[in-house]
N, C-alpha and C positions, 0 to 999 in steps of 0.2 A: 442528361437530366434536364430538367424545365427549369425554366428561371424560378420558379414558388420551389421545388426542390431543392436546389443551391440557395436560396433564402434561406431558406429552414436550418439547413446543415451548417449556416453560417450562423445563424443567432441563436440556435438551440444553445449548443454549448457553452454559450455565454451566459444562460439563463441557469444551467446546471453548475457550470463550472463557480461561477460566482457565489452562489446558495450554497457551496462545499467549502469554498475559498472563507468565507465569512464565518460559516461553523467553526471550523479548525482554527480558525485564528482567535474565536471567543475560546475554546479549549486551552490554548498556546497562553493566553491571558489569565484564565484561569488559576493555570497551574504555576504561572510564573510570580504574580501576585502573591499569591499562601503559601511564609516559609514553612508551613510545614507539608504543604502538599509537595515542594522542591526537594525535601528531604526523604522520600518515599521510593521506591525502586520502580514498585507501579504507576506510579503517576511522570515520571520521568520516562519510562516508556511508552504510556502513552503520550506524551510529549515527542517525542521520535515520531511517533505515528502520524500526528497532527502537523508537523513540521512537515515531514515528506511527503503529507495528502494538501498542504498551500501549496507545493511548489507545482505538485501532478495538476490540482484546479488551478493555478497562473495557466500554465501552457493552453486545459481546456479553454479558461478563459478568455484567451489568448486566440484562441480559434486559427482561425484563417491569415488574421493580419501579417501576423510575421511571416505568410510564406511568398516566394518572388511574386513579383508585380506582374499581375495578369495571367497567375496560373491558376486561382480560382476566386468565387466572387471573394469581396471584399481586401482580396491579398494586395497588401502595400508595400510587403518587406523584401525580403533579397535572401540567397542561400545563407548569407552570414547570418541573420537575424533567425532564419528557421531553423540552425544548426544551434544558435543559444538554446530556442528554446525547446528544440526536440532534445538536445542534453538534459535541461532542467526536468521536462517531460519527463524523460525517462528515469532520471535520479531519482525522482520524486513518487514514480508510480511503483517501481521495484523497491522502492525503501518503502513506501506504504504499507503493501502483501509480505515483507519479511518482517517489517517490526513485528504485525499481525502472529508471524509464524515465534519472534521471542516471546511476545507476551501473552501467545499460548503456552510455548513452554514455563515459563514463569508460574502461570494456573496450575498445571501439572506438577512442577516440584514443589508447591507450595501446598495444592489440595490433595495431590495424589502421596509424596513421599513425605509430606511433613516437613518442608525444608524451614527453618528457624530465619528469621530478618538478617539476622547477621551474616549465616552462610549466602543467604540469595545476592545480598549486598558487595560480595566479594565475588559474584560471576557477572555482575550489572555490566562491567566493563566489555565481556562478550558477548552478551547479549545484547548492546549496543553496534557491536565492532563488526559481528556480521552483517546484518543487515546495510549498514554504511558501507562497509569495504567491498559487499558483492554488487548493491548500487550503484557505485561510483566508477568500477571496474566497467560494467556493462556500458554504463552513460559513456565511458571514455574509447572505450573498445571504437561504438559505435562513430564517436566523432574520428576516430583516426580512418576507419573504413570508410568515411564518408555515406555514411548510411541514411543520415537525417533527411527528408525531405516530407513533400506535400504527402498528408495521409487522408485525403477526402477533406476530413475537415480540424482539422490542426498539425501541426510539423511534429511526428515523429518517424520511424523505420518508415521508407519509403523511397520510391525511384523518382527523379527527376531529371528531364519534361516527364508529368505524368503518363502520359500516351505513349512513350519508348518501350520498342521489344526487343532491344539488342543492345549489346554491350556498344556497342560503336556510337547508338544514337542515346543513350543512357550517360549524362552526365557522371551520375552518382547512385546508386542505390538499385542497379540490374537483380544483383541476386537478394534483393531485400527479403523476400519470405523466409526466408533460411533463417534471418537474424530475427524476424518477427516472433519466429519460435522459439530461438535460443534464450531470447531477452527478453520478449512481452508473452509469448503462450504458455512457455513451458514451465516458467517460474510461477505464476497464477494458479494451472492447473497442479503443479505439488501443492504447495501453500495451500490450495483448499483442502485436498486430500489430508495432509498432514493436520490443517484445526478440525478438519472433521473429524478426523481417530482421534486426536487426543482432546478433543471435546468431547466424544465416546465418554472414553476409559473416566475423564473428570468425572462424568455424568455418573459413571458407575460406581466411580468410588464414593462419593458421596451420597449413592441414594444408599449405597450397603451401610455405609456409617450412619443414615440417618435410621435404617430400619434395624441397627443394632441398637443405637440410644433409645429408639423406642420400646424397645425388647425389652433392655436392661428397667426403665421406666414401670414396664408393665410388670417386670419380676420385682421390682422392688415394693410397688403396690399393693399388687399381691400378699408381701409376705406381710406387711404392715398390717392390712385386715385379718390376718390369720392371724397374729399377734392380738389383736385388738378381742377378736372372737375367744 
């Protein structure tokens, strides 16, 4: 790559990551400020959300610096400091896409089956529990495998020296693609799949209930003028 390309790869993300890092944290402020938006199942979920997309925008933010010194432009840091934050990375981006995936389901037992406040209230704690406990699992999996390193342009799944094609000259992270799927592709590509169906079925549930209320609407109408006539 050219010097203007590794520029770029190295300040873009700071310019995105920051502009996300800043949203979520006015979100996080939001919700924490208004006792009664704290008392809500949904607004506490999206809390989870907003929580685990600061840490995912820290790490973009984060870029380059924290990975070893002189393994790309701007890096200052050391495998310890990429391994912080390819953890946090990755805690933070698989907690984002699952909260995603609770507070679709939430949509759906609330619009789709009619779930009551109180019943949804008393699942909050797993709807919480997954998303944290399959995050943190993976985040930790990967720091014990030693997986973390330079990914172009921020520390997460990856091989270090970049340029290694053997296990011998691979510090850390030879078979990183394996783990890039397990822990970053594959969970993304369910999580969509799954808000896309059951943002489907919401969809349909709701346009049948609205084109029944209008039904009911039009028959009631109806009999009113015929009454009147």
């Amino acid at each position: 790559m050219s010097h203007i390309q590794l520029l770029f790869l190295g300040l873009a993300p700071k310019v995105t990551g920051c502009t996300s890092l800043l949203s979520s944290s006015y979100v996080v402020i939001d919700v924490l400020k208004d006792t009664r938006k704290r008392q809500t199942t949904y607004h506490r979920l999206l809390l989870g959300i907003s929580i685990s997309d600061i840490l995912y925008s820290l790490a973009f933010f984060l870029g380059t610096w924290p990975m070893p010194r002189g393994s790309a432009w701007g890096a200052i840091g050391s495998v310890f400091t990429c391994d912080i934050v390819g953890f946090v990375g990755q805690t933070g981006a698989a907690g984002t896409f699952l909260y995603n995936v609770t507070l679709t389901t939430y949509y759906l037992l609330m619009l789709k089956f009619r779930w009551e406040t109180r019943r949804l209230k008393r699942i909050e704690p797993l709807l919480h529990a997954f998303p944290l406990s399959i995050s943190f699992t993976m985040s930790i999996i990967g720091l014990i495998k030693m997986q973390y390193g330079g990914a172009v342009y921020l520390c997460w799944i990856g091989k270090y020296p970049a340029d290694c094609d053997s296990p011998e000259m691979c510090q850390r992270g030879y078979n990183y693609v394996k783990y890039r799927y397990a822990f970053g592709y594959a969970p993304v590509w369910l999580s969509l799949l799954y808000l896309t169906i059951v943002m489907f079925v919401v969809y349909v549930s709701v346009r049948k209930e609205e084109q029944s209320s209008k039904l009911a609407d039009y028959v009631e109408e109806d009999h009113a003028n015929e009454a009147r006539e």
